[in-house]
Structure formats: C-alpha cells, structure tokens
C-alpha positions as CSV (number, residue, x, y, z in Angstrom):
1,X,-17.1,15.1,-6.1
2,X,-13.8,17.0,-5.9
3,X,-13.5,20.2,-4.9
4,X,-13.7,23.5,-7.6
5,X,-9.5,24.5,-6.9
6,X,-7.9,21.4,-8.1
7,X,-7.2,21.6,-12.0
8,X,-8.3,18.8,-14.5
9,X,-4.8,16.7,-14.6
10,X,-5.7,16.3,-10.5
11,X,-9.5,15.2,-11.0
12,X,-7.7,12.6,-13.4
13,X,-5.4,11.2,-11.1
14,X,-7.3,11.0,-8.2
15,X,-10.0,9.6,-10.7
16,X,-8.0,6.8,-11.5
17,X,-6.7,6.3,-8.4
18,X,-9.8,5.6,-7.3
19,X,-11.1,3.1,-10.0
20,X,-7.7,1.3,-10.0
21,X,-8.4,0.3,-6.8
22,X,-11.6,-0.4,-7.3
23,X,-11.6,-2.2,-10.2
24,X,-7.8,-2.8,-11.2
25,X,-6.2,-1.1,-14.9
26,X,-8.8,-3.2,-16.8
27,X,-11.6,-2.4,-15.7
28,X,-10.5,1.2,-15.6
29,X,-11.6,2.4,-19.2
30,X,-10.9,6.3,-20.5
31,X,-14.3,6.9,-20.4
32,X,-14.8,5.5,-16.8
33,X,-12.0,7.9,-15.7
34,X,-13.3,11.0,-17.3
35,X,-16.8,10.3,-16.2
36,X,-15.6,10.5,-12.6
37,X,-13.2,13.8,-13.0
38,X,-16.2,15.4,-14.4
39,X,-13.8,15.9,-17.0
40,X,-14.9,16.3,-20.9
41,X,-13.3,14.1,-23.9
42,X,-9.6,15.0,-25.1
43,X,-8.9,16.0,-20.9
44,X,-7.2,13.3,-20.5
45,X,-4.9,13.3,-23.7
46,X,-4.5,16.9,-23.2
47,X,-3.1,16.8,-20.2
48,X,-1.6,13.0,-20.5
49,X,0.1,10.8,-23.4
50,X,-2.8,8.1,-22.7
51,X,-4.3,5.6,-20.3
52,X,-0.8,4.3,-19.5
53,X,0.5,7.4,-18.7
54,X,-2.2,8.3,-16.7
55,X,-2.1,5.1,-14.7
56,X,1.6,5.8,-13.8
57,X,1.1,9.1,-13.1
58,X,-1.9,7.6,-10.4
59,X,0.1,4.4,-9.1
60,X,3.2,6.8,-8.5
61,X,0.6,8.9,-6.4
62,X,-0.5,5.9,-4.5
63,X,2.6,4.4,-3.9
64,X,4.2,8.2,-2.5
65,X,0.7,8.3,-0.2
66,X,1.5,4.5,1.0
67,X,4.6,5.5,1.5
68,X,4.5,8.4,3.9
69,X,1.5,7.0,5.6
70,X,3.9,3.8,6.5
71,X,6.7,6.5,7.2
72,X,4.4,8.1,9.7
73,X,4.3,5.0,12.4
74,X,7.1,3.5,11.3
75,X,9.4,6.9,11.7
76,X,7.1,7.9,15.1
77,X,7.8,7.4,18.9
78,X,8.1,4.2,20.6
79,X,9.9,1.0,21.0
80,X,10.7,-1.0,17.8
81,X,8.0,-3.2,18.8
82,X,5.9,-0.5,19.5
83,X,6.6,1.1,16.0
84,X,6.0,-2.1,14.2
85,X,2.7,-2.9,16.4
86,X,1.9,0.6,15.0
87,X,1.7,-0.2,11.4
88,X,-0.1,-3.4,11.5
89,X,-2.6,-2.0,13.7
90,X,-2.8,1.4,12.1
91,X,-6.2,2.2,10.6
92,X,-6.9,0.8,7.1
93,X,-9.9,0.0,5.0
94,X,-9.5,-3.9,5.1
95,X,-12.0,-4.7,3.1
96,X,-11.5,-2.2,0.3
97,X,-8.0,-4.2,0.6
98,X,-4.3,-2.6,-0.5
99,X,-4.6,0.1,-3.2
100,X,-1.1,-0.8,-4.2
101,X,-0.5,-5.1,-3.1
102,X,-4.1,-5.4,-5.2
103,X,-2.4,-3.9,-8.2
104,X,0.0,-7.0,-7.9
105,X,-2.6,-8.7,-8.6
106,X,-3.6,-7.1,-11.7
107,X,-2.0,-8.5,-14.9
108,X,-1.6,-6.1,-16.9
109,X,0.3,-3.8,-14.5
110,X,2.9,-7.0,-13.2
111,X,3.0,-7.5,-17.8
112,X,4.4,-3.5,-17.7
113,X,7.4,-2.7,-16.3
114,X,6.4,0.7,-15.9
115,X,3.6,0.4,-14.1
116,X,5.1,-2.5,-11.9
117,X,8.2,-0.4,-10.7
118,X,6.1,1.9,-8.3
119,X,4.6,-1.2,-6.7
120,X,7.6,-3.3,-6.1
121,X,9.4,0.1,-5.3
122,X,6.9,1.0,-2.4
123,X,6.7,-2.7,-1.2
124,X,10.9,-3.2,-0.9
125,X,11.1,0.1,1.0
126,X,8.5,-1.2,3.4
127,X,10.2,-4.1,3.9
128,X,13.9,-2.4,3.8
129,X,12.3,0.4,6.6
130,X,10.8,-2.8,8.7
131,X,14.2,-4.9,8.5
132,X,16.0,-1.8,9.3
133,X,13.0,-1.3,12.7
134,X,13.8,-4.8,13.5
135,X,17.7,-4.6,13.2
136,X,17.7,-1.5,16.0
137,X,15.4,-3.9,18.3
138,X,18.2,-6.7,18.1
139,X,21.0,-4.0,19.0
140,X,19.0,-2.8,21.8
141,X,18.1,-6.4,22.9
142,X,14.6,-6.3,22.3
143,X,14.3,-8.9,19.7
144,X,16.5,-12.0,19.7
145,X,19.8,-11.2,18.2
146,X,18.7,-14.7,16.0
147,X,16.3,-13.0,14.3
148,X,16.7,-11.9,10.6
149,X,15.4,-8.4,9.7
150,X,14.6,-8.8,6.4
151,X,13.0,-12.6,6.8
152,X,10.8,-10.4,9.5
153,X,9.7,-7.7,7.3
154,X,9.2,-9.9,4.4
155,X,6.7,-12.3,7.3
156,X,5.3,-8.5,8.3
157,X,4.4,-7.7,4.9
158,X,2.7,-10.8,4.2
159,X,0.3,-10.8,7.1
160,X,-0.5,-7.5,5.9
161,X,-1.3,-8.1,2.3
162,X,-2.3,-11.6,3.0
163,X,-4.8,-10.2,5.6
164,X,-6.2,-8.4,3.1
165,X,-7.0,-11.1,0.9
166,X,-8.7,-13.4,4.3
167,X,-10.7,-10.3,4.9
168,X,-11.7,-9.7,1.5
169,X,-12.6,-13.8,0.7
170,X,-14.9,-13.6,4.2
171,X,-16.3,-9.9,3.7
172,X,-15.0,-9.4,7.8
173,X,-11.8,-7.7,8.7
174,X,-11.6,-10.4,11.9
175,X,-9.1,-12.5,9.8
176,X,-6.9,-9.7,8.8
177,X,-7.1,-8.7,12.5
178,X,-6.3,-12.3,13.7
179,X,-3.0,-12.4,11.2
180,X,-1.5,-9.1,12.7
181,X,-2.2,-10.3,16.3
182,X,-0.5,-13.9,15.8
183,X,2.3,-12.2,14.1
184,X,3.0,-9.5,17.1
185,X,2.7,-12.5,19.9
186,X,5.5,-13.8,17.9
187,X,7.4,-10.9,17.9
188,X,6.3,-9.5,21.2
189,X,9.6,-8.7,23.4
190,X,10.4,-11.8,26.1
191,X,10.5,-11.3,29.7
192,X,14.8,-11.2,30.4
C-alpha cells in the first residue's frame, strides 16, 4: 500500500490519516492503524508516546496538506472573485466529505484540546485568508464596500463544510455543488 522508501513513523501517519477520515479517532483503534502501515506491534509506541500522539502527529499533517492546498487557489492568479470561485470549485472528494471539518464532528477530538487546536487553527486561517481575499475586492471595487470580510468567509466556509454534510446525507455531490453556486451568484461582481 505505501511505497518501500518511507519509514515506519510515515506508514503510521498516513495510516491514521486515513482511518481518521474514514472512521473518526474512535473508530481508529491501534490495531486498525498498524494493520494498515503494515506495521508490527510496539511500531507505533516505538516511534510515538501512544494513540494520542499519533493522532496529533496525523491531524497536524492534514491540517498543513489543507492548508497549502487552500493556499494554492487562494494565493494563485485571478480576480478576488476569481480566487474565491477557485476554492469552492476546486476539486474535492465530496462525498468522502472534509478530512479536517468531519473531525469537528468527532467528540473526542472537540473533548481534547490538543487534538482540536490543528482543526480550529486550519479553519480560522481559511477564514482570516478569505476575509483578507474579500477585503482587496472591496478596495478595488469589486465587491460592495458594505460587505464584511470576515461575515463572508465565515458564509464561504459554511457552504463548504455544510456542502459536505448535504452531499454526504444524499450520497450525490449535486447539493454541495448547488451551495457553492448560490453562494458565488451572491458574490458575483455587479455590472457598474
């Protein structure tokens, strides 16, 4: 499953990576984690202080990955609007949902705050990079100057991670698809 180069602490991570999205910190047992890193017994408290540890160690992971990915359209070419059309519409795996907004959900992560800090971390600098995206579009009269940035990014973030859930409850990706095209007709610069 992963490829001969990357040492045992990486087949853990990306291990539990995997079944914390899949099946939240739970669900994600020791023996689940070293069954999928191909990993024998003791790896993981060799290499690890425990399942906590580990978790963090594979949250902080996500949340980095989410981070740059976000950073990618949000920090590319374009308009404001353009940029922030970019991220809703970039290419996700809707039904699979948000490898870090579905750990929100989980509560046992939310009860730690260890493990919750990544999350809210990655989620307020989406939101901070988005108000900041829709504070340039004011100044250059592209969005109405009445607009608030971070009411906008907070609204952007919820129709992403709100998508999710709609797509995930009907098994389509339509409604998540629906949310980010209602949102950009409301954003969508006017005619002067």
């Amino acid at each position: 499953m992963y490829s001969e180069g990357m040492s045992t602490s990486e087949r853990l991570i990306e291990s539990t990576r995997e079944l914390l999205w899949e099946r939240g910190y739970v669900g994600t047992s020791p023996k689940a984690i070293l069954e999928r890193a191909g990993a024998g017994q003791g790896s993981m408290y060799h290499h690890f202080k425990g399942k906590p540890d580990l978790a963090l160690a594979a949250i902080r992971r996500t949340a980095e990955e989410m981070r740059a990915t976000a950073a990618g359209v949000l920090d590319g070419p374009g308009t404001p609007y353009q940029r922030i059309e970019a991220y809703l519409r970039r290419e996700r795996d809707v039904l699979r949902g948000c490898p870090i907004g579905r750990l929100t959900m989980d509560p046992d992560v939310i009860a730690s705050a260890e493990l919750r800090a990544p999350v809210d971390e990655t989620l307020d600098w989406i939101r901070e990079r988005i108000a900041g995206i829709v504070e340039e579009g004011k100044e250059q009269g592209q969005f109405a100057s009445l607009l608030d940035g971070e009411e906008i990014a907070a609204a952007v973030v919820a129709t992403v991670q709100g998508g999710y859930v709609l797509a995930r409850a009907s098994g389509s990706p339509a409604a998540f698809d629906a949310g980010v095209r209602g949102l950009l007709s409301l954003l969508a610069p006017r005619p002067a």
